[in-house]
C-alpha positions as CSV (number, residue, x, y, z in Angstrom):
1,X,61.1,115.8,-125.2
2,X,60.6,116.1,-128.6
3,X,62.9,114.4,-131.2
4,X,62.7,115.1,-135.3
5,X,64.1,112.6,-137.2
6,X,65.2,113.3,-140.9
7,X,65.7,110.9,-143.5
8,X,68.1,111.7,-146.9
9,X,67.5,109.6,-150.0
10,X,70.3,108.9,-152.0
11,X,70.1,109.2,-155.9
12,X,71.8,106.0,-157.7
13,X,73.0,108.8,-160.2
14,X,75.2,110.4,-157.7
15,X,79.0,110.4,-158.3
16,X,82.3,111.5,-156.5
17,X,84.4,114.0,-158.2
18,X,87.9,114.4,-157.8
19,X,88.7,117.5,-155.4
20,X,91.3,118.6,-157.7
21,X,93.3,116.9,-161.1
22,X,96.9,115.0,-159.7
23,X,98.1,116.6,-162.8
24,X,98.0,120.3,-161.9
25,X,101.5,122.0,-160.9
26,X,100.4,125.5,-160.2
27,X,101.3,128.0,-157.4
28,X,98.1,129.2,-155.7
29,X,98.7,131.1,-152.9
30,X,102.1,133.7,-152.0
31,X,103.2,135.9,-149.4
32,X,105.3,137.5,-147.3
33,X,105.3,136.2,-143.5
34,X,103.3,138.3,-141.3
35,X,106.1,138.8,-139.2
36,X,107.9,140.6,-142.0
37,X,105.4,142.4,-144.1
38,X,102.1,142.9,-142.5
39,X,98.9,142.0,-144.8
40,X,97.8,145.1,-145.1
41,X,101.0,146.2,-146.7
42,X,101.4,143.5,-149.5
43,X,99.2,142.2,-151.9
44,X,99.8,139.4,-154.8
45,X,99.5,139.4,-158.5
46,X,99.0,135.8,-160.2
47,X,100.4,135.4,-164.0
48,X,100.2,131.3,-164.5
49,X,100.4,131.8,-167.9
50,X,103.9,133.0,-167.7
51,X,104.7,131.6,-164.4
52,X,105.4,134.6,-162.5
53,X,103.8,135.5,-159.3
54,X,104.4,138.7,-157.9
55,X,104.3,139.9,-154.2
56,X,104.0,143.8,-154.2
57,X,104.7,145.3,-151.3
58,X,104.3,149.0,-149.7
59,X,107.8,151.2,-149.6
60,X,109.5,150.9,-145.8
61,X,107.0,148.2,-144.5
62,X,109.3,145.7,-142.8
63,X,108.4,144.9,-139.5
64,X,110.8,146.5,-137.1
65,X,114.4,144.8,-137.4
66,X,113.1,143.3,-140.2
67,X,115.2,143.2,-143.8
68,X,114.5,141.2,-147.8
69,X,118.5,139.5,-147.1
70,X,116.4,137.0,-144.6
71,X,112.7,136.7,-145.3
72,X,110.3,133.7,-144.9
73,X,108.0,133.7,-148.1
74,X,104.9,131.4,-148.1
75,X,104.4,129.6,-151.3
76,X,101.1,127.1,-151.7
77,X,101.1,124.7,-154.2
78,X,98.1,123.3,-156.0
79,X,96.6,119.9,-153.7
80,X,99.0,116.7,-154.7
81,X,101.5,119.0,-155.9
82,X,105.3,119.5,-154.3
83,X,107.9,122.1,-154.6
84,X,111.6,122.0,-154.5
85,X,112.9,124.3,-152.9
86,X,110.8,124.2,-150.0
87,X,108.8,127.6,-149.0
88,X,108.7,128.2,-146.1
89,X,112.4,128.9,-144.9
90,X,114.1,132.2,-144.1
91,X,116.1,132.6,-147.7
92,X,117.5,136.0,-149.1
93,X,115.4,138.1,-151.0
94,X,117.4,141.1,-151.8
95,X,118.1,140.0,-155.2
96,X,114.2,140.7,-156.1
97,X,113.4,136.9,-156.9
98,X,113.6,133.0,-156.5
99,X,112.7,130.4,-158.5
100,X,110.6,127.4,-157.7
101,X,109.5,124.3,-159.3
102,X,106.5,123.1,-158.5
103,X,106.4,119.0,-160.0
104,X,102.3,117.8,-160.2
105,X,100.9,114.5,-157.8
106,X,101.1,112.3,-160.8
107,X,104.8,113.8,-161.6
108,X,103.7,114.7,-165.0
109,X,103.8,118.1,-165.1
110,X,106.9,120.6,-163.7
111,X,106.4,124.0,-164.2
112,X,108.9,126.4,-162.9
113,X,107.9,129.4,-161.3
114,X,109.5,132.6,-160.6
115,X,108.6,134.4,-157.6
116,X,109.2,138.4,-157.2
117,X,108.9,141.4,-154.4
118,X,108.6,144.5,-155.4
119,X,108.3,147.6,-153.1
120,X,105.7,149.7,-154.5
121,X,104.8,153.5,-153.5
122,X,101.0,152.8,-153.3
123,X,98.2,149.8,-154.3
């Protein structure tokens, strides 16, 4: 048996940066359960300097049975962040949007952000 051993020096100058600022109250990640909409047929558009994220989605794309007056939307907050209103839930979509408020780790910053669907003929 042969065993290699590896040793790793450490430099004193080395220093732990923070993975991401408590302050931030961004949305980074929206979309349509799969269930729904499949992936193929959505895509999303980020706009954080107006605060509007929105989720375009191919013409007739439901999943069978499947309507915008009870859909499950997926929103991601930025790490430390929370929302209110949860995502997550089954809410009505037919009216085209929601609103969201997404309030930083630190609870310094609340940005509100509106979230759209749009059915779209093509990409």
């Amino acid at each position: 048996m042969l065993f290699i051993f590896s040793f790793i020096s450490c430099d004193d100058e080395y220093e732990l940066s923070e993975i991401a600022p408590k302050n931030d109250a961004r949305v980074i990640k929206a979309n349509i359960a799969v269930h729904y909409v499949d992936w193929k047929y959505q895509r999303t558009y980020y706009d954080h300097e107006n605060k509007v994220i929105t989720i375009k989605m191919l013409e007739d794309s439901f999943q069978d049975g499947k309507e915008a007056s009870a859909m499950i939307v997926f929103i991601t907050p930025t790490l430390w962040a929370t929302m209110t209103p949860y995502g997550g839930e089954e809410e009505d979509w037919s009216s085209g949007s929601r609103q969201y408020d997404i309030i930083s780790g630190d609870e310094t910053v609340t940005n509100t952000y509106t979230i759209k669907i749009e059915e779209v003929a093509s990409f």
